[in-house]
BADREN-341290 format. One line per field, with one value per residue (C-alpha): residue number from 1; chain; x, y, z. Coordinates in nm, 2 decimals, always signed. Layout:
residues N
i = (NUM|...)
ch = (A|...)
c1 = (X|...)
c2 = (Y|...)
c3 = (Z|...)
end
This chain:
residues 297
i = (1|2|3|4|5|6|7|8|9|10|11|12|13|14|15|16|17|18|19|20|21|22|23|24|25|26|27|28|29|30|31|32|33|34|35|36|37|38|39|40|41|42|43|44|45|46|47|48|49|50|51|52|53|54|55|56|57|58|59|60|61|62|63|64|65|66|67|68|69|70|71|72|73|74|75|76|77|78|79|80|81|82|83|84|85|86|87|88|89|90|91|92|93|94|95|96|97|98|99|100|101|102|103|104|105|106|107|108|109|110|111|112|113|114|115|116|117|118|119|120|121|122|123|124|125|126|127|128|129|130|131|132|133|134|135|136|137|138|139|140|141|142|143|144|145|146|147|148|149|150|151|152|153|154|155|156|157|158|159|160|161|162|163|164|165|166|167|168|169|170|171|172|173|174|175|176|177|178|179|180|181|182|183|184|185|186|187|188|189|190|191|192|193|194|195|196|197|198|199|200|201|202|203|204|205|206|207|208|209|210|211|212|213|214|215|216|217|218|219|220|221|222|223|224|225|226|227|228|229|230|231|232|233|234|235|236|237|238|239|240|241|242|243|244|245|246|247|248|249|250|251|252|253|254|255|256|257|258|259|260|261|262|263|264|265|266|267|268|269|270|271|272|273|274|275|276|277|278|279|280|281|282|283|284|285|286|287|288|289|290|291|292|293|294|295|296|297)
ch = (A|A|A|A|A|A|A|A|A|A|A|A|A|A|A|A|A|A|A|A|A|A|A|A|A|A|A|A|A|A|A|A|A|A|A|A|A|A|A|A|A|A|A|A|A|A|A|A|A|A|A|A|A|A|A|A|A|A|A|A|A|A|A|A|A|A|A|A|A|A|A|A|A|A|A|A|A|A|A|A|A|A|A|A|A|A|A|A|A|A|A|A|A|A|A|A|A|A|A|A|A|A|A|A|A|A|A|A|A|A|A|A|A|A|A|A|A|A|A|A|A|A|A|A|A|A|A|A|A|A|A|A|A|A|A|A|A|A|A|A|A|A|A|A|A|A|A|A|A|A|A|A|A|A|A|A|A|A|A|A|A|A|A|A|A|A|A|A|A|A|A|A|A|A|A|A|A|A|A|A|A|A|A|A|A|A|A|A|A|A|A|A|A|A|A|A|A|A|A|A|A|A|A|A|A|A|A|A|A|A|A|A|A|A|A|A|A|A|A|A|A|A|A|A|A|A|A|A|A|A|A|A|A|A|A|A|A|A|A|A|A|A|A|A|A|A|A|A|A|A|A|A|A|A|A|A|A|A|A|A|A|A|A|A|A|A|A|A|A|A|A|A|A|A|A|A|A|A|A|A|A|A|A|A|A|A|A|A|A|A|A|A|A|A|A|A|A)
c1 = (+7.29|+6.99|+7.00|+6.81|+7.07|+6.83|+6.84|+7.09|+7.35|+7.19|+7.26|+7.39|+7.73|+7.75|+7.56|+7.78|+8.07|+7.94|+7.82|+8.14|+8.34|+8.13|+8.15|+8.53|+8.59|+8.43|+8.63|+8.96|+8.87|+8.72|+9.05|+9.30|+9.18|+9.11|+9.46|+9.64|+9.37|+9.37|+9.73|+9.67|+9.43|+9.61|+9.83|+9.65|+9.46|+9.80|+9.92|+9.98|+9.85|+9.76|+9.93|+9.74|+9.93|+9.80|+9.69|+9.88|+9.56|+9.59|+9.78|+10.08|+10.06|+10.07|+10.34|+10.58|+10.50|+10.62|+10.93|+11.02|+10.97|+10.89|+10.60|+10.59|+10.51|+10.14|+10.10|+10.20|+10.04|+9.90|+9.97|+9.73|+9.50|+9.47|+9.42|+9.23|+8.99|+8.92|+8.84|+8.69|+8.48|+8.34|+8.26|+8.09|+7.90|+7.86|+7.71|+7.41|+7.20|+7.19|+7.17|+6.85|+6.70|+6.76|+6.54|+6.28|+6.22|+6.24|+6.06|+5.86|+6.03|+6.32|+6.23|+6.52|+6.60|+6.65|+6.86|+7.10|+7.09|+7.23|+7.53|+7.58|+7.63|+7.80|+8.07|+8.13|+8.19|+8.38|+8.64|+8.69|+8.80|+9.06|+9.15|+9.52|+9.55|+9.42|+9.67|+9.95|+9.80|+9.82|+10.15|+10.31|+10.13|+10.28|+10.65|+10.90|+11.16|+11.01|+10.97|+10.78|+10.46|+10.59|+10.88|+10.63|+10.43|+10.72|+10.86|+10.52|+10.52|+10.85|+10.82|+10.45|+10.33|+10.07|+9.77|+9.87|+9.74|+9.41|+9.51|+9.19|+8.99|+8.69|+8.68|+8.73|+8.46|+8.22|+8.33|+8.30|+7.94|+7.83|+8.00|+7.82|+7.51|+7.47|+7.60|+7.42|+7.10|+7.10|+7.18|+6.91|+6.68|+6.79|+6.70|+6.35|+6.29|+6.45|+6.26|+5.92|+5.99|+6.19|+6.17|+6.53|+6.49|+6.78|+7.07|+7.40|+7.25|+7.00|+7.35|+7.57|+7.29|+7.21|+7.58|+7.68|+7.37|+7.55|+7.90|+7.80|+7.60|+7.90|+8.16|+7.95|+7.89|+8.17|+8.51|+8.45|+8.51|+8.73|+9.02|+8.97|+9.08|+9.35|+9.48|+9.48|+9.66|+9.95|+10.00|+10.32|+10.26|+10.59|+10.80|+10.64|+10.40|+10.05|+9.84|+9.52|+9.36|+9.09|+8.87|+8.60|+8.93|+9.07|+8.80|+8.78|+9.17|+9.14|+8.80|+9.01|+9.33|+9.26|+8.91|+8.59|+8.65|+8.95|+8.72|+8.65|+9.05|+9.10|+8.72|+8.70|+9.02|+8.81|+8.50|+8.71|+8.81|+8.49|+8.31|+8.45|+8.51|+8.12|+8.06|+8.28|+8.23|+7.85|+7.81|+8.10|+7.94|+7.58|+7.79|+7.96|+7.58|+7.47|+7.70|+7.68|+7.32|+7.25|+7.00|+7.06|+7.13)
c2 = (+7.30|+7.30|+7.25|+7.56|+7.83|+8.07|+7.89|+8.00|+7.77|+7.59|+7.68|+8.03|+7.97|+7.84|+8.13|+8.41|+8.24|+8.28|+8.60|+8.77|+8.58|+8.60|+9.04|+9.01|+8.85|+9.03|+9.37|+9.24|+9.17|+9.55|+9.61|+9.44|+9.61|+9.96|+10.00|+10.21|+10.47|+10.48|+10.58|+10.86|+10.96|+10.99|+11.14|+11.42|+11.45|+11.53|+11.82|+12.15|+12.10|+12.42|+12.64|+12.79|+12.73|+12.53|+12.18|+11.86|+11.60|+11.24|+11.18|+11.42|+11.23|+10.92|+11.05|+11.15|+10.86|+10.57|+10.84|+10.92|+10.63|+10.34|+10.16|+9.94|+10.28|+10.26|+9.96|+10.11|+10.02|+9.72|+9.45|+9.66|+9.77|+9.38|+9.23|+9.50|+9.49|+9.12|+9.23|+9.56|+9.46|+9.15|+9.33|+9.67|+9.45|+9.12|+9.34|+9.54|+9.29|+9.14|+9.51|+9.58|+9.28|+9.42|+9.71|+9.52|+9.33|+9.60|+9.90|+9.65|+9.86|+9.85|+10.21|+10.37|+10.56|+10.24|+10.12|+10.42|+10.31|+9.99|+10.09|+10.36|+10.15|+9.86|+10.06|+10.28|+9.91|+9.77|+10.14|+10.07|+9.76|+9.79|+10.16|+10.08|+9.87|+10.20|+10.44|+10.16|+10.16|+10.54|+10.58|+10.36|+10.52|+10.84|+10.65|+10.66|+10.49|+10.11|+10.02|+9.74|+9.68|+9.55|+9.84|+10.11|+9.99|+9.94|+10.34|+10.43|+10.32|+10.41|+10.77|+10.79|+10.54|+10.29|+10.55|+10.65|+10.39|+10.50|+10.81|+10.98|+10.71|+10.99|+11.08|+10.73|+10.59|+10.87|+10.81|+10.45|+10.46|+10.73|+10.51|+10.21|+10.35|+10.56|+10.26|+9.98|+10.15|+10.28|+10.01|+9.86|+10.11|+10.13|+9.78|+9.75|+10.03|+9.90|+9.58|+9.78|+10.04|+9.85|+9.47|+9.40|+9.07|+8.99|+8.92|+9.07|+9.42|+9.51|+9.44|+9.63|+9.94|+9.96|+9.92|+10.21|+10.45|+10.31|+10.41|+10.78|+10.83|+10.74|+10.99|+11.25|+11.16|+11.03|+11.28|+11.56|+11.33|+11.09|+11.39|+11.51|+11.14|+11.16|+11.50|+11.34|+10.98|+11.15|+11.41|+11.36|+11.45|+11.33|+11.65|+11.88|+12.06|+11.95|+12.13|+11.95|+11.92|+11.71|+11.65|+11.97|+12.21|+11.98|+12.07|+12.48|+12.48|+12.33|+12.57|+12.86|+12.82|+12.67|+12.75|+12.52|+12.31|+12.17|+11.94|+11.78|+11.78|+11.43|+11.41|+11.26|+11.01|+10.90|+10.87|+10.69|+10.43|+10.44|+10.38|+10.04|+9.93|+9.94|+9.83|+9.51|+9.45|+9.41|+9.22|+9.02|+8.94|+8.88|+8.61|+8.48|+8.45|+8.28|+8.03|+7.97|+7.90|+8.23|+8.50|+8.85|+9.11)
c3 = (+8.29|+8.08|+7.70|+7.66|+7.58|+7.80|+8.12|+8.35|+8.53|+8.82|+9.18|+9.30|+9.35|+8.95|+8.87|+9.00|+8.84|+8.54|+8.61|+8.68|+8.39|+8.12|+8.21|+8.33|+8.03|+7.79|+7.94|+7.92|+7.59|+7.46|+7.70|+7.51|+7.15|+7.32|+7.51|+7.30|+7.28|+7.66|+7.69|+7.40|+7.63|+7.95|+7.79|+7.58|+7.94|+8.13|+7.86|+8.01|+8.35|+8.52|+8.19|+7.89|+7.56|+7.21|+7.26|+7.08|+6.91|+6.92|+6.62|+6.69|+7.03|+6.88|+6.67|+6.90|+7.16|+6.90|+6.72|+7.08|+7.29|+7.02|+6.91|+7.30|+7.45|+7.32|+7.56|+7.83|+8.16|+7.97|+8.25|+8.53|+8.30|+8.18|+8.51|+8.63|+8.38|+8.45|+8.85|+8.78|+8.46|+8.62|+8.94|+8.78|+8.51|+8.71|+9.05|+8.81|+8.78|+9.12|+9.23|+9.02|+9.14|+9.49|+9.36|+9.22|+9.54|+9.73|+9.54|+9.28|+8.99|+8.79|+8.59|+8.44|+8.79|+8.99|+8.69|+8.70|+9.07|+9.08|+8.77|+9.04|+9.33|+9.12|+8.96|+9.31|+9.44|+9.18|+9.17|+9.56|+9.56|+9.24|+9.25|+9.32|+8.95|+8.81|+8.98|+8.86|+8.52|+8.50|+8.64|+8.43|+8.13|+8.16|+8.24|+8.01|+8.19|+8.12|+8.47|+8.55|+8.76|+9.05|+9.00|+8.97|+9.29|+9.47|+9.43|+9.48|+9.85|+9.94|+9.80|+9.88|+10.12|+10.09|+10.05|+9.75|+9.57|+9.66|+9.50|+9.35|+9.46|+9.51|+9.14|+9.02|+9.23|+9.07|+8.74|+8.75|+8.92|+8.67|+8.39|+8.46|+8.56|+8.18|+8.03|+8.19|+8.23|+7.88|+7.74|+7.91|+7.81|+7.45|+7.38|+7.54|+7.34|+6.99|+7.06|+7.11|+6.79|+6.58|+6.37|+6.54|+6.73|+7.00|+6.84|+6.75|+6.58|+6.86|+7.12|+6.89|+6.83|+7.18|+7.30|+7.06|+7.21|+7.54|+7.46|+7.35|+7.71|+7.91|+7.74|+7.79|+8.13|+8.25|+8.03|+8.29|+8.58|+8.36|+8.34|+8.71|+8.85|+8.65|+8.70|+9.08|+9.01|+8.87|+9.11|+9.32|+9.67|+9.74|+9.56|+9.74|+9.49|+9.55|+9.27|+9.40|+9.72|+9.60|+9.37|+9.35|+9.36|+9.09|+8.89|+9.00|+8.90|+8.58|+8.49|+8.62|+8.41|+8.15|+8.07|+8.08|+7.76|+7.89|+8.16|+7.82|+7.75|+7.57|+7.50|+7.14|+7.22|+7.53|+7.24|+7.04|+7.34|+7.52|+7.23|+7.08|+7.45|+7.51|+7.19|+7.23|+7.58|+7.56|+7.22|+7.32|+7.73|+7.54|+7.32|+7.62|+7.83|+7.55|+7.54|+7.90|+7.91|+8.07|+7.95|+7.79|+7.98)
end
């Protein structure tokens, strides 16, 4: 490795290495701070399936969950959604680049269409490959019986067979690629353009302002689809009362009983994950590039 903190590790192999660590590293980290929020999320996203009634917010959630169920309870699922992050995050962050360069050697442009391209195609990857930590992670979010892991996989299969840990697989896959395509490519975009308009040099407030403008793109993108997949993980096929047949009637049953808005259902507590998480996860991979010779993103 060069002493220049901008040259990248020699030889490919090195290279991807670092790649994927410095990006699986930095999710598990925006992971580890943003957990709690996701299980106030799943859960708020899971309230009055199919019914119309009033909604609970995320502080009587988070209320009842620690007066009910204790304080642990807000870390549900935190095992999967730990080492799943370390797969998944390295994978959907660690595949855009190599995918964009793909684009500019093939088209000669990386505009902001090919960029949403490759975040497409890297999260869609990424979701594929690691769906079944997120149906583990979900399912033991909404448990209140303190099963472990391995427990909750285990009555998975016997009651539902293998496949079902490619439950909502679909809808994961779109959210991922749409999350990591409005978060990547914005990103992107949003510091080319601070670095044009603006005196911010690169550093930690052009990562944090651009990772901010990043975070706001992907809820808006990505809640709809976010709530859908998992409407879908948690549906028992099992029992014998399959609400949803897939994804599109997921969506046409949720608009239909309980009105358009609640696609958004959980929509500021996924703000107020998604948010920090994008925030932390890019300032803290640009730190981690840096200090592995490697150049911003």
């Amino acid at each position: 490795m060069s002493g220049d903190a901008r040259t990248p590790p020699r030889g490919a192999a090195p290279y991807a290495l670092y790649q994927f660590g410095t990006s699986g590293a930095a999710v598990a980290v925006a992971t580890a701070v943003t957990h709690l929020l996701d299980v106030i999320k799943i859960r708020l996203q899971m309230q009055l399936a199919g019914q119309r009634g009033n909604l609970v917010g995320m502080g009587a959630i988070f209320t009842q969950m620690v007066e009910r169920e204790g304080p642990r309870s807000l870390y549900l699922g935190f095992a999967p959604a730990l080492t799943r992050s370390l797969i998944y995050g390295g994978l959907r962050l660690g595949l855009y680049e190599p995918c964009k360069h793909v684009c500019s050697y093939a088209f000669g442009s990386t505009n902001f269409a090919f960029k949403f391209a490759s975040g497409v195609v890297a999260g869609a990857l990424a979701t594929a490959l690691t769906n079944p930590m997120e149906v583990l992670k979900v399912r033991s979010q909404m448990s209140t019986s303190r099963t472990s892991t391995i427990g909750v996989m285990r009555e998975i299969v016997s009651e539902e067979g293998v496949k079902a840990l490619w439950k909502g697989v679909g809808p994961a896959m779109v959210r991922a690629g749409c999350l990591t395509a409005s978060q990547m490519a914005t990103y992107d975009e949003a510091k080319q353009v601070l670095l044009m308009w603006t005196p911010l040099e690169e550093g930690f407030q052009l990562h944090l302002m651009s990772s901010c403008i990043a975070g706001t793109a992907g809820t808006l993108v990505t809640a709809p689809i976010d709530m859908i997949k998992t409407r879908l993980m948690l549906q028992r096929e099992s029992k014998g009362a399959r609400v949803y047949r897939n994804g599109f009637h997921c969506a046409y049953q949720v608009v239909l009983t309980e009105g358009v808005k609640s696609l958004y259902k959980g929509g500021f507590a996924t703000f107020a994950r998604l948010g920090p998480q994008t925030a932390i996860t890019f300032v803290a991979c640009e730190k981690l590039r840096e200090l592995a010779g490697m150049s911003a993103i």
